[in-house]
TIKEMI-169448 format. One record per atom (N, C-alpha, C, O): residue in one letter; x, y, z; atom name. Coordinates in steps of 0.001 Angstrom, whole numbers, plus 500000, padded with zeros to 6 digits. Layout:
N
rest, px, py, pz, atom
A, X, Y, Z, CA
...
END
This chain:
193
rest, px, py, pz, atom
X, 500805, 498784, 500000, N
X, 500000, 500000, 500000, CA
X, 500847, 501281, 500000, C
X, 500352, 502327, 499580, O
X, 502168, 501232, 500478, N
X, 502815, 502608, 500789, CA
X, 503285, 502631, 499335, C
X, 503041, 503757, 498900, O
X, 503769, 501985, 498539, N
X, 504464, 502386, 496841, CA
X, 503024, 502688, 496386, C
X, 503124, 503840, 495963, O
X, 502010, 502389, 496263, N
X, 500726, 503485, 495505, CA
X, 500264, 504401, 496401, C
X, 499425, 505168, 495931, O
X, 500605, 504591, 497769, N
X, 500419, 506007, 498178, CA
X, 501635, 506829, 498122, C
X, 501334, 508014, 498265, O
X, 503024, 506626, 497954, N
X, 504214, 507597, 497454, CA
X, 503919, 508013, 496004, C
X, 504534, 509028, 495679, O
X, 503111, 507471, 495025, N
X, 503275, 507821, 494067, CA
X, 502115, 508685, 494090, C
X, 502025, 509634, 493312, O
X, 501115, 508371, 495044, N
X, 499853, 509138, 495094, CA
X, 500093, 510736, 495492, C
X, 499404, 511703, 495166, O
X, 501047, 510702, 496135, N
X, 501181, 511875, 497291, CA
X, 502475, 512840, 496599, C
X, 502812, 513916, 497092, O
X, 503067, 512287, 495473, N
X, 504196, 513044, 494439, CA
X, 504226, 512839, 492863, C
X, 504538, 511939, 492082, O
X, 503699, 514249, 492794, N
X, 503438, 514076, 491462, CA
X, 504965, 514738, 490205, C
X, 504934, 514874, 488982, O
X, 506244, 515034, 491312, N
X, 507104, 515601, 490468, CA
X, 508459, 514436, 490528, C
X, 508292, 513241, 490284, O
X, 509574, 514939, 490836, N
X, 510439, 513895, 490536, CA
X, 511451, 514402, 491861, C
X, 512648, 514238, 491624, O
X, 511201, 514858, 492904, N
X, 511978, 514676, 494044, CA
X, 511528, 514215, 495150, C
X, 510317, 513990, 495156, O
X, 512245, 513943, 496329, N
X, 511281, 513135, 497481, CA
X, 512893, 513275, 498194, C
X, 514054, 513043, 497857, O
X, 512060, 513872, 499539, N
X, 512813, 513858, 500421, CA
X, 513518, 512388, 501129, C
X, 513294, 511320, 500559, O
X, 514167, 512410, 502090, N
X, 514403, 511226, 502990, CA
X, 512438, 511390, 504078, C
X, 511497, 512144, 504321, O
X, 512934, 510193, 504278, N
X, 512154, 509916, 505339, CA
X, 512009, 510220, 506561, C
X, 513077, 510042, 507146, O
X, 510752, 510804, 507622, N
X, 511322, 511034, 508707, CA
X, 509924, 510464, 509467, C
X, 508753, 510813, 509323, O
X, 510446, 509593, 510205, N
X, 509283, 508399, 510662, CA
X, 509343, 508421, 512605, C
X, 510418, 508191, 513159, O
X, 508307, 508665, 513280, N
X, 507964, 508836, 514974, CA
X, 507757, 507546, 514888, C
X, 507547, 506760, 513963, O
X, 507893, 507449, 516449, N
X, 507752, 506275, 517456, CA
X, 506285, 505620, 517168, C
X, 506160, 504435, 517477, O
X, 505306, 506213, 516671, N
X, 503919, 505591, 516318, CA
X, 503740, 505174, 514995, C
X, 502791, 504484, 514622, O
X, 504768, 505643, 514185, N
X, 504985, 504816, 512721, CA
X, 504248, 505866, 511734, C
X, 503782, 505476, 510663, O
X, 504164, 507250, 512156, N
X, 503722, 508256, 510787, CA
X, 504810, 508389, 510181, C
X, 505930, 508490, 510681, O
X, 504430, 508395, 508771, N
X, 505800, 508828, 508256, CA
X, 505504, 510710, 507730, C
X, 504411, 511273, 507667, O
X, 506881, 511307, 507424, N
X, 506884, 512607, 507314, CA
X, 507719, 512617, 505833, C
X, 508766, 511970, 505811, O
X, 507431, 513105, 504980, N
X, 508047, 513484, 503322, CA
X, 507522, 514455, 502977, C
X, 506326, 514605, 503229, O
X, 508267, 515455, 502269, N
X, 508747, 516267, 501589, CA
X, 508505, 515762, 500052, C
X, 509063, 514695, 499800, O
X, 507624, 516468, 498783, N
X, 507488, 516206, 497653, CA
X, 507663, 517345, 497062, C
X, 507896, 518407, 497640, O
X, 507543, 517152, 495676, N
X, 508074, 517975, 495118, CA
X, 508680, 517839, 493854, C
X, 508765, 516701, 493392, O
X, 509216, 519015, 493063, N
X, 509537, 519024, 491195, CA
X, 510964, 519689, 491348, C
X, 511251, 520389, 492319, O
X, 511845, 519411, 490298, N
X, 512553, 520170, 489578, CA
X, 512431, 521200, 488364, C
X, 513275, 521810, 487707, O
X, 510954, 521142, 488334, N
X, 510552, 522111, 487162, CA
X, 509004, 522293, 487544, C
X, 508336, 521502, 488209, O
X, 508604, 523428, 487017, N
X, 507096, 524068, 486833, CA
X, 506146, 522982, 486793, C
X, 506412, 522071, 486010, O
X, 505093, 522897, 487479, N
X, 503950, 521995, 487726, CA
X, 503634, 521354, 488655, C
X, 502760, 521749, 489427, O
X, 504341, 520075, 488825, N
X, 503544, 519634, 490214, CA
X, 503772, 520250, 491881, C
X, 504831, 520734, 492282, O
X, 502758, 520125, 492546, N
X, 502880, 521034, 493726, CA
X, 503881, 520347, 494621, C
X, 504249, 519201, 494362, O
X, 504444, 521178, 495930, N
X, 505609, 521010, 496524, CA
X, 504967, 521128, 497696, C
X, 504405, 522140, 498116, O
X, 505107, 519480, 498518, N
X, 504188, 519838, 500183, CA
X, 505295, 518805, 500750, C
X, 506213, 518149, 500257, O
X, 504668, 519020, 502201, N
X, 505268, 518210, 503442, CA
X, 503872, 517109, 503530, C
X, 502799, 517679, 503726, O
X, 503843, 515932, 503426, N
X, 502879, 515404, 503856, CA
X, 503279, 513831, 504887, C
X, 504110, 512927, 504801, O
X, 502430, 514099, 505592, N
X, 501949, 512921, 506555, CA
X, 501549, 511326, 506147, C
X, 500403, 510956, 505891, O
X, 502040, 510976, 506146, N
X, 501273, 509495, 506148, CA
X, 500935, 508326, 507694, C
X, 501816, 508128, 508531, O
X, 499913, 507863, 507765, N
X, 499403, 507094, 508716, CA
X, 500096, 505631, 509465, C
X, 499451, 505848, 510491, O
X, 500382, 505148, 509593, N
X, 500729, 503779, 509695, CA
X, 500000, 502843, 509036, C
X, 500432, 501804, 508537, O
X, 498988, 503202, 509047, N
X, 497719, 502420, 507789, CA
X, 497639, 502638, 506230, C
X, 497134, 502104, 505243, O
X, 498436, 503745, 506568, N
X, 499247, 504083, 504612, CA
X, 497971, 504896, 504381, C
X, 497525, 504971, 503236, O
X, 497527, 505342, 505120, N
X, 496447, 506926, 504980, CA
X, 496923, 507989, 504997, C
X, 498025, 508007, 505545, O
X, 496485, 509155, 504535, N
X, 497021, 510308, 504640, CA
X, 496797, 510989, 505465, C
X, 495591, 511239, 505483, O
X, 497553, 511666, 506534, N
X, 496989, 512000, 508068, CA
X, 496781, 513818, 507727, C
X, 496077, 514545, 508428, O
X, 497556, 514282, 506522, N
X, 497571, 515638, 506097, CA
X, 498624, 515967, 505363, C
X, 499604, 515235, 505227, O
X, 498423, 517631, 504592, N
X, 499295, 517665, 503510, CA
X, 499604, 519298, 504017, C
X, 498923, 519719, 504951, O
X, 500408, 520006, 503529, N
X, 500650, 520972, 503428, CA
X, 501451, 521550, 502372, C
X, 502272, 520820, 501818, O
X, 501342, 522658, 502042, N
X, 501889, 523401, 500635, CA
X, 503375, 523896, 501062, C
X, 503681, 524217, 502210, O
X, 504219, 523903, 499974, N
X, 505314, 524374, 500427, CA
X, 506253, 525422, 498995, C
X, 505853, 525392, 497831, O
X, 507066, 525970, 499290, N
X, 507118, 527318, 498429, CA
X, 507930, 526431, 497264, C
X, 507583, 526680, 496110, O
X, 508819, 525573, 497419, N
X, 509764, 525140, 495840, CA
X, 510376, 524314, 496298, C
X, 510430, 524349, 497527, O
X, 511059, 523292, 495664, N
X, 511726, 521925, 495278, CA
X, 510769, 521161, 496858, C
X, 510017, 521627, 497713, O
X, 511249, 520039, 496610, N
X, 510442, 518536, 497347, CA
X, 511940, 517867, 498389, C
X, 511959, 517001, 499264, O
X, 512862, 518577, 497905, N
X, 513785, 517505, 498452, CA
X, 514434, 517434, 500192, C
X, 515042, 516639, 500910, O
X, 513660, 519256, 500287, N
X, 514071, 519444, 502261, CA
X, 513898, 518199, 502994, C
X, 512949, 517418, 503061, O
X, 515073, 518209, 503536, N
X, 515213, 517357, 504767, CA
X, 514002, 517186, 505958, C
X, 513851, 518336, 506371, O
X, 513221, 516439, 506582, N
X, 512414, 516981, 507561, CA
X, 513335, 515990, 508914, C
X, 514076, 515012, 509006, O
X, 512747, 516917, 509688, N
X, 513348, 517057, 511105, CA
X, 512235, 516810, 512091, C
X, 511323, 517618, 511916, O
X, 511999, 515907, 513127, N
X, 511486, 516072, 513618, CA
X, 512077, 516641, 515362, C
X, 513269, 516591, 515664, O
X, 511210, 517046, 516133, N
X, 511680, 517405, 517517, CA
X, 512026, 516442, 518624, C
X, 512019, 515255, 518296, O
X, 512228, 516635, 519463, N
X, 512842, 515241, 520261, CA
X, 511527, 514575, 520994, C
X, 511484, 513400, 521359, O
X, 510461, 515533, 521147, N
X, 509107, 514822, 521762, CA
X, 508296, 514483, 520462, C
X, 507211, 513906, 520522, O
X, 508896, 514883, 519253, N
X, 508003, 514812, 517937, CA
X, 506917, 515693, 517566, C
X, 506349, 515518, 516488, O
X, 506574, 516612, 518344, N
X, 505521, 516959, 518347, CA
X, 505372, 518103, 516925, C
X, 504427, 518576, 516293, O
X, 506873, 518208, 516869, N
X, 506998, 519763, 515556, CA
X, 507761, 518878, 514581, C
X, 508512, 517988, 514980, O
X, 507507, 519202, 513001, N
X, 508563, 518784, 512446, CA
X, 509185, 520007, 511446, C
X, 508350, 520732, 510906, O
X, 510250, 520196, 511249, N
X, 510934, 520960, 510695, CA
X, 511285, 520724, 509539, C
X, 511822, 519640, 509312, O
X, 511043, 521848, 508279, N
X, 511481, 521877, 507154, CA
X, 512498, 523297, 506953, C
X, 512798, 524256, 507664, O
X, 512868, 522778, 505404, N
X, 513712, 524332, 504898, CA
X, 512275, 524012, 503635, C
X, 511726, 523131, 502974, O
X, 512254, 525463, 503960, N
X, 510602, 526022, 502678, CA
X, 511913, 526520, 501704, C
X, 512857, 526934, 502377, O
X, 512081, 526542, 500511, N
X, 513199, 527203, 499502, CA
X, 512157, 528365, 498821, C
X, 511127, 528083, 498209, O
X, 512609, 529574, 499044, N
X, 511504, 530413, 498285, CA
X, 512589, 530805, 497656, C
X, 512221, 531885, 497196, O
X, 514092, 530596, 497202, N
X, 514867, 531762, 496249, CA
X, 515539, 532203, 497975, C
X, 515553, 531650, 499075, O
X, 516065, 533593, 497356, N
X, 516515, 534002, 498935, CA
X, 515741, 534143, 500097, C
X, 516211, 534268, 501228, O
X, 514624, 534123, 499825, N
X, 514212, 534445, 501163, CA
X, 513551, 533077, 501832, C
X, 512429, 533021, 502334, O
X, 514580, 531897, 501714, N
X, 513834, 530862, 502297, CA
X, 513813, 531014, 503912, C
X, 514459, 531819, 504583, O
X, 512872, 529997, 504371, N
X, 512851, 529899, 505936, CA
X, 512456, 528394, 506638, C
X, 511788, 527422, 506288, O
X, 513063, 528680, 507538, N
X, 512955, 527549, 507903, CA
X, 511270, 527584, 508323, C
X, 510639, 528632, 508181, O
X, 510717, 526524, 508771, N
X, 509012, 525870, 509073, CA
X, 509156, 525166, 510298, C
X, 510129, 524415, 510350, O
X, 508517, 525220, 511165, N
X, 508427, 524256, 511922, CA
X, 506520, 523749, 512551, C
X, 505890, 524328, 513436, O
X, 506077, 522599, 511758, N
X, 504521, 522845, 511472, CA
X, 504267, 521378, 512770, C
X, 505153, 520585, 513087, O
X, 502613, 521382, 513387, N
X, 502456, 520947, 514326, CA
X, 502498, 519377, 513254, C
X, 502340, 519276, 512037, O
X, 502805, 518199, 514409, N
X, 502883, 517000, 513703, CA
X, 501566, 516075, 513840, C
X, 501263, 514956, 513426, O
X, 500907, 517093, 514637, N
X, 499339, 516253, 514777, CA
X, 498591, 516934, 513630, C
X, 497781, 516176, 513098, O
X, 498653, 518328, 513038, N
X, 497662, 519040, 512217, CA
X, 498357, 519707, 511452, C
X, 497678, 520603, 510950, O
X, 499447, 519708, 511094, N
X, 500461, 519990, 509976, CA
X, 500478, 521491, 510165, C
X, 501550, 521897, 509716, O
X, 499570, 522733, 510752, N
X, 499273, 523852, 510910, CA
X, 500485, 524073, 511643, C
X, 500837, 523310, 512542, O
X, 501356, 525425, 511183, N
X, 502465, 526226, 511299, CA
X, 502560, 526958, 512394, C
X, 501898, 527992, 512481, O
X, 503437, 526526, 513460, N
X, 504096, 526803, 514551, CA
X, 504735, 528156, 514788, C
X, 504228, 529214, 515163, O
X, 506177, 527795, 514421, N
X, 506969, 528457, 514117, CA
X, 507306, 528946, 512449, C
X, 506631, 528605, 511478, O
X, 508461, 529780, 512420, N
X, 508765, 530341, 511334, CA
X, 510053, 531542, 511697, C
X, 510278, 532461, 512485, O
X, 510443, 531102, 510989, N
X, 512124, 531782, 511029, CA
X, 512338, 533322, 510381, C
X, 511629, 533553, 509401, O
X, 513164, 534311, 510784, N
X, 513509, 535385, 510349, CA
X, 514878, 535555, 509916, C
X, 515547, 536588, 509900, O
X, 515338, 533827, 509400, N
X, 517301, 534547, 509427, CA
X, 517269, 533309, 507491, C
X, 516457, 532649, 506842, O
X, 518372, 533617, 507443, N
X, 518723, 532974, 505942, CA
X, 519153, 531343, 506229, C
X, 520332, 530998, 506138, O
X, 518412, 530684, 506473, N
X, 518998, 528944, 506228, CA
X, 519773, 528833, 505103, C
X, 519328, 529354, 504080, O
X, 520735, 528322, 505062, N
X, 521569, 527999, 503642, CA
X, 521290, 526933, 503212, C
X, 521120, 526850, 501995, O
X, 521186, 526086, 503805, N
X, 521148, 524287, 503555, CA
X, 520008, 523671, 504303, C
X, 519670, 524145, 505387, O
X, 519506, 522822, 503873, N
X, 518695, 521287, 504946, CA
X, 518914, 521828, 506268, C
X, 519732, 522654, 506670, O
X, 517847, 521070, 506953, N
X, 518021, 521135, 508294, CA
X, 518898, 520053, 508806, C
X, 518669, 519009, 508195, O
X, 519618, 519956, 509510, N
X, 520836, 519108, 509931, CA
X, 519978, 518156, 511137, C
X, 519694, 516995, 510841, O
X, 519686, 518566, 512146, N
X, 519041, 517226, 512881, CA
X, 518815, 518348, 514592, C
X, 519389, 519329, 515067, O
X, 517684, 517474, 514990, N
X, 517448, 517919, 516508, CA
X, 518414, 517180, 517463, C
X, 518559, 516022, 517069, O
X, 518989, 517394, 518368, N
X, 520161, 517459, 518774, CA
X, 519219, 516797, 520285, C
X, 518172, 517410, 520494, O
X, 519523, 515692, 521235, N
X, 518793, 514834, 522100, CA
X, 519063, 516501, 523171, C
X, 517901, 516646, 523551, O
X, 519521, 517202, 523538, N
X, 519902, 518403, 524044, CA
X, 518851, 519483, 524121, C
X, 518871, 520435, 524900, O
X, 517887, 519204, 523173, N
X, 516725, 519820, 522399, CA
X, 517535, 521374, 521552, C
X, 517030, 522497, 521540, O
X, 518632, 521047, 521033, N
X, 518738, 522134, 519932, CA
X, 518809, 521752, 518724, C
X, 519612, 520895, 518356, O
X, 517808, 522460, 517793, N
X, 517877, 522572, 516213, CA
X, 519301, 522765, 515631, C
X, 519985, 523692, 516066, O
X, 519684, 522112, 514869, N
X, 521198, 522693, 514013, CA
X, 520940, 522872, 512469, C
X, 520355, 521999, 511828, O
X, 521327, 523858, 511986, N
X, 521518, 523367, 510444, CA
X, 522325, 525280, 509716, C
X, 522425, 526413, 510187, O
X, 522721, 524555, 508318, N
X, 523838, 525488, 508082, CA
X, 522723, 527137, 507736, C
X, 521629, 527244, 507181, O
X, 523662, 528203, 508376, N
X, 522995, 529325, 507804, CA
X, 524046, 530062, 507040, C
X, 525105, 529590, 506627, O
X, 523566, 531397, 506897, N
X, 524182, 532389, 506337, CA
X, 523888, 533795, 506811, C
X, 522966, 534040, 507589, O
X, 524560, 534548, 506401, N
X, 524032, 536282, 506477, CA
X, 524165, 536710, 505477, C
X, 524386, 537908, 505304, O
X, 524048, 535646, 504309, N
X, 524629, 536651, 502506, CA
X, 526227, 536653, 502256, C
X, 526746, 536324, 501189, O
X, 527061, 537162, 503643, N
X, 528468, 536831, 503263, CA
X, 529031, 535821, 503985, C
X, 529890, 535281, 503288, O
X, 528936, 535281, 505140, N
X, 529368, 534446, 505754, CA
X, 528464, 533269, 506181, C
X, 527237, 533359, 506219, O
X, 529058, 532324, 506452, N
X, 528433, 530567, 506201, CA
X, 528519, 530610, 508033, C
X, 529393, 531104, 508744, O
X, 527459, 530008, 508351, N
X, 528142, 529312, 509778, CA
X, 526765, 528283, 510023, C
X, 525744, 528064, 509371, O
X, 527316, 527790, 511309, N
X, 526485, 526510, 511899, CA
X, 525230, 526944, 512818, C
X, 525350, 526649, 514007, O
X, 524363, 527427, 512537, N
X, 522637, 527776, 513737, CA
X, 522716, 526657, 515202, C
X, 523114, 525497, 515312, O
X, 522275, 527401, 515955, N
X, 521964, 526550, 517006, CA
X, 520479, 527097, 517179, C
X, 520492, 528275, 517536, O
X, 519272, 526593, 517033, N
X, 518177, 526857, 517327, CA
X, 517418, 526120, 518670, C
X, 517450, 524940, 519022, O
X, 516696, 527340, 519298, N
X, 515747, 526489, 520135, CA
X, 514896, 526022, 519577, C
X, 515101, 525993, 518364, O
X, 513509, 525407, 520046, N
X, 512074, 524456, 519744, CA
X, 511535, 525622, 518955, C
X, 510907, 525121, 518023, O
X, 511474, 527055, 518873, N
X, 510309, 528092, 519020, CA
X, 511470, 528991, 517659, C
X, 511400, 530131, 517200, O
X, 512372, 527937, 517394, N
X, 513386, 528974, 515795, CA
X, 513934, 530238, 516377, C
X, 514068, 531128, 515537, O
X, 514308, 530566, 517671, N
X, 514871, 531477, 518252, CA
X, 516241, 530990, 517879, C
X, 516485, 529849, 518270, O
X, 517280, 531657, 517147, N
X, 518561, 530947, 516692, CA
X, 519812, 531586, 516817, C
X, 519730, 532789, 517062, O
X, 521247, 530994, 516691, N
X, 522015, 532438, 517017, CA
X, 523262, 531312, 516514, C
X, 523035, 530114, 516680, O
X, 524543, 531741, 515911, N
X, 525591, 531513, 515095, CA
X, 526423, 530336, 516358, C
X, 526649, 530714, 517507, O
X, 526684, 529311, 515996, N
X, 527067, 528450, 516708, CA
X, 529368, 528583, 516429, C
X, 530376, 528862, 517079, O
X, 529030, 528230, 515298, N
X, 530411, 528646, 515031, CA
X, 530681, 529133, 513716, C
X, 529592, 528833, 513228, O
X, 531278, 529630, 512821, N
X, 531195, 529964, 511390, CA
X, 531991, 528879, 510807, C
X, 532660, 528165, 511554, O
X, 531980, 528691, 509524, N
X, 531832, 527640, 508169, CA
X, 530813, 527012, 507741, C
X, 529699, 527355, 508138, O
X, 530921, 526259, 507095, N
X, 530408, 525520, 506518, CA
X, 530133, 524218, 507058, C
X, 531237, 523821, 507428, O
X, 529487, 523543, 507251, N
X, 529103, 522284, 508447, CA
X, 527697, 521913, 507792, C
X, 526686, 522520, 507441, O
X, 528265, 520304, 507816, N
X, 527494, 519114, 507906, CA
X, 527176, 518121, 509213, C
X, 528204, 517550, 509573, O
X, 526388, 517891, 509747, N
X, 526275, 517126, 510725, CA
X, 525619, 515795, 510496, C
X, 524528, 515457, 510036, O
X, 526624, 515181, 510959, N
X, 526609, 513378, 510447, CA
X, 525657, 512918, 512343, C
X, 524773, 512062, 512376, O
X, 525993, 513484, 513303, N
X, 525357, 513041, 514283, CA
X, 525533, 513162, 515310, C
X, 526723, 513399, 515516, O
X, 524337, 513095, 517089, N
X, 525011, 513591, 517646, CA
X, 525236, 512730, 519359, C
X, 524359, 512230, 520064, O
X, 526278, 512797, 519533, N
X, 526454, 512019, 520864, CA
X, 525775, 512031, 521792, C
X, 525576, 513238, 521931, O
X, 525090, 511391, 522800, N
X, 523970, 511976, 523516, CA
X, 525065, 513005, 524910, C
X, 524475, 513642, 525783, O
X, 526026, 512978, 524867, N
X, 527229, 513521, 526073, CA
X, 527296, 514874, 525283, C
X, 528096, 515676, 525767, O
X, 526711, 515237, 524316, N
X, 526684, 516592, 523696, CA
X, 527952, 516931, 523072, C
X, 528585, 517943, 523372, O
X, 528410, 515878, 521994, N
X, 529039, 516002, 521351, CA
X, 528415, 516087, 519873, C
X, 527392, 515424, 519702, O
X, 528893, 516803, 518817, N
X, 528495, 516937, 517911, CA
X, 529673, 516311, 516720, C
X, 530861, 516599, 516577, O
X, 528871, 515434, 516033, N
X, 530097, 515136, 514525, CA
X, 529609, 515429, 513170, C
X, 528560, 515190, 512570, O
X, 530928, 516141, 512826, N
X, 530508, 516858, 511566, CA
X, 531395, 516819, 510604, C
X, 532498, 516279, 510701, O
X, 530932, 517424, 509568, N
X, 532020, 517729, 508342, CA
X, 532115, 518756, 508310, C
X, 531378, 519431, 509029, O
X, 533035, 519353, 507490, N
X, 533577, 520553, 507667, CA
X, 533765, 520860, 505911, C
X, 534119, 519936, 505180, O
X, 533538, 521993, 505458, N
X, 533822, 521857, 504022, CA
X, 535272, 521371, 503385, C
X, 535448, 520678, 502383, O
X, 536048, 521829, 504089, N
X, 537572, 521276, 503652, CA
X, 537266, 519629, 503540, C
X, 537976, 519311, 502587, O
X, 536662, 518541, 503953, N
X, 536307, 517394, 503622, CA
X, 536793, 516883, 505096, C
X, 536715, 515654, 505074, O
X, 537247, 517316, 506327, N
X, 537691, 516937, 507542, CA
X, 536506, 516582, 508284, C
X, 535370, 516885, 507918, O
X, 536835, 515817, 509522, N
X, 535287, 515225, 510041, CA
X, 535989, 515789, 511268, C
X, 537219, 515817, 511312, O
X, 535199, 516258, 512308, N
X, 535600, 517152, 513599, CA
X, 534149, 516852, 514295, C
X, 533007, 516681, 513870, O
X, 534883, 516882, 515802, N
X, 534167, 516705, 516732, CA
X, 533852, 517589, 517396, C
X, 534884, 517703, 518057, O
X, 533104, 518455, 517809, N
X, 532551, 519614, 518572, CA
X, 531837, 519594, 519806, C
X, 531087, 518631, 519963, O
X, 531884, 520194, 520448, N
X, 530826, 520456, 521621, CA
X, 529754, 521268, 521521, C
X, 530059, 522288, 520903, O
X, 528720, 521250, 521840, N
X, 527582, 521424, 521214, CA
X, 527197, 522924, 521414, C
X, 526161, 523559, 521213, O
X, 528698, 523309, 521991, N
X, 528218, 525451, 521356, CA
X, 529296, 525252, 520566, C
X, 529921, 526312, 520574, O
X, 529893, 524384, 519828, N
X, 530939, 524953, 518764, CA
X, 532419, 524675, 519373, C
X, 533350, 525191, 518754, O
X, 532573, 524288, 519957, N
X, 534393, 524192, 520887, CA
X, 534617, 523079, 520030, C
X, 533875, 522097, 520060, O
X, 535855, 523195, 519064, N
X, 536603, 521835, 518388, CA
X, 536994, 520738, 519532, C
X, 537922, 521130, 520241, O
X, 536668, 519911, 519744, N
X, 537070, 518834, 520542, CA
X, 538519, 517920, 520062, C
X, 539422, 517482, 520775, O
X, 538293, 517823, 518301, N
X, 538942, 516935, 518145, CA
X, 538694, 517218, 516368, C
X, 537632, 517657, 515925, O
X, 539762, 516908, 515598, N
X, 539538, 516652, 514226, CA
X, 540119, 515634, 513760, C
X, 541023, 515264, 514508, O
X, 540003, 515051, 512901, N
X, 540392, 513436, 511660, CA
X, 540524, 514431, 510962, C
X, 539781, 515367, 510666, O
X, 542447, 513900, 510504, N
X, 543195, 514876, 509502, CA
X, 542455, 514021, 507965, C
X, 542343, 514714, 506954, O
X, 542037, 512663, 507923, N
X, 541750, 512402, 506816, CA
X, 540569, 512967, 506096, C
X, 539399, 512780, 506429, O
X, 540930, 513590, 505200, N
X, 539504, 514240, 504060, CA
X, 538815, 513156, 503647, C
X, 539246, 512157, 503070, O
X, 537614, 513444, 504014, N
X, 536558, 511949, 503537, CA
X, 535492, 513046, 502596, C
X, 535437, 514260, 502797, O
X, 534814, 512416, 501712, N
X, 533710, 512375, 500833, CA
X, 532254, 513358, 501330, C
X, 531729, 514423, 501005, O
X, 532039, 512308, 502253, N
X, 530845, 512500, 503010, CA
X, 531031, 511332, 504648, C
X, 532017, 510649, 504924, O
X, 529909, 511443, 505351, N
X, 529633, 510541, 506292, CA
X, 528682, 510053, 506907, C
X, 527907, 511009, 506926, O
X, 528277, 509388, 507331, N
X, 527026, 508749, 507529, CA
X, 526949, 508659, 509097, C
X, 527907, 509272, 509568, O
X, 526175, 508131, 510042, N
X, 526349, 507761, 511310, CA
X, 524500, 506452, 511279, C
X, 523408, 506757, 510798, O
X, 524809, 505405, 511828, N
X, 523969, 504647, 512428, CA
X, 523166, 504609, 513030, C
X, 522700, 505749, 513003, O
X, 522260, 503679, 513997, N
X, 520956, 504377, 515124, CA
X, 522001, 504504, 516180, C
X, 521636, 505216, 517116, O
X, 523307, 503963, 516295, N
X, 524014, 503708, 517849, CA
X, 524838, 505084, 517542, C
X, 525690, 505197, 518424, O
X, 524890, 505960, 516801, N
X, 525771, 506977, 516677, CA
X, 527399, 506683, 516007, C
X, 528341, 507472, 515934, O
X, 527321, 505406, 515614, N
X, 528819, 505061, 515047, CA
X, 528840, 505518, 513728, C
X, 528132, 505184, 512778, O
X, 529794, 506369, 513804, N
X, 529835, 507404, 512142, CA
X, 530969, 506109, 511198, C
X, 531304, 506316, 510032, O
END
């Protein structure tokens, strides 16, 4: 039932990752690379029903995020420059929060700590967001940063644009870096990157 409701629920050619709660809803992101089909966050049931949909400004492929009680889930809306981040209720899809600063990238992940991370900008400079539940946010450290995952001791692991993987503390203090340049990185459910 879920492959004829993914195809039901996207009518363009992108699709986010998956982002699935403890009760088995799932959360996706749809969406086009070109003019026509519409671009939402939608819900699905555990029964492969549709629990709700919501509209969203351009491409399908935002990351969704959910919160550590689940209750919010977080997107990047792409409007051109003035995207923002979303953070819409996960029982009624109806919009919570809403951001006033420049997201650059995906949302990176809710942090067991209860902080939001993901890459921003100010137009000239790149750095890492630390957000509360409510998108209240403020510059964690500057570059460019990927976050592969996070320790529950409030460690943070990341990439770094130079291709280095570094370990942080969860306001930004380098803990530790791997001189080897890797690709990308992944991390597991146990946190092993």
């Amino acid at each position: 039932p879920y492959t004829t409701l993914f195809r039901s629920v996207n009518y363009g050619n992108e699709t986010s990752a998956l982002a699935i709660d403890d009760a088995g809803t799932i959360y996706m992101m749809t969406g086009s690379s070109y003019v026509g089909p519409p671009n939402k966050l939608t819900a699905i049931n555990p029964n492969a029903t549709v629990k709700w949909e919501i509209g969203g400004s351009f491409r399908g492929y935002s990351q969704v995020v959910l919160s550590t009680d689940e209750t919010v889930a977080y997107f990047l809306d792409l409007n051109g420059y003035s995207s923002l981040e979303r953070g819409v209720s996960t029982a009624t899809g109806q919009d919570i929060y809403g951001s006033g600063f420049y997201p650059r990238s995906n949302t990176s992940g809710f942090a067991p700590w209860g902080t939001l991370y993901m890459p921003g900008s100010d137009g000239w400079y790149d750095f890492l967001l630390g957000c509360t539940q409510t998108l209240s946010c403020s510059g964690v450290v500057g570059g460019d940063y990927g976050i592969a995952t996070f320790v529950p001791a409030g460690v943070i692991i990341a990439s770094r644009s130079d291709g280095k993987i570094i370990g942080m503390s969860r306001t930004g203090t380098q803990l530790w870096v791997a001189n080897d340049p890797l690709g990308s990185i992944i991390s597991d459910a146990n946190n092993t990157v």
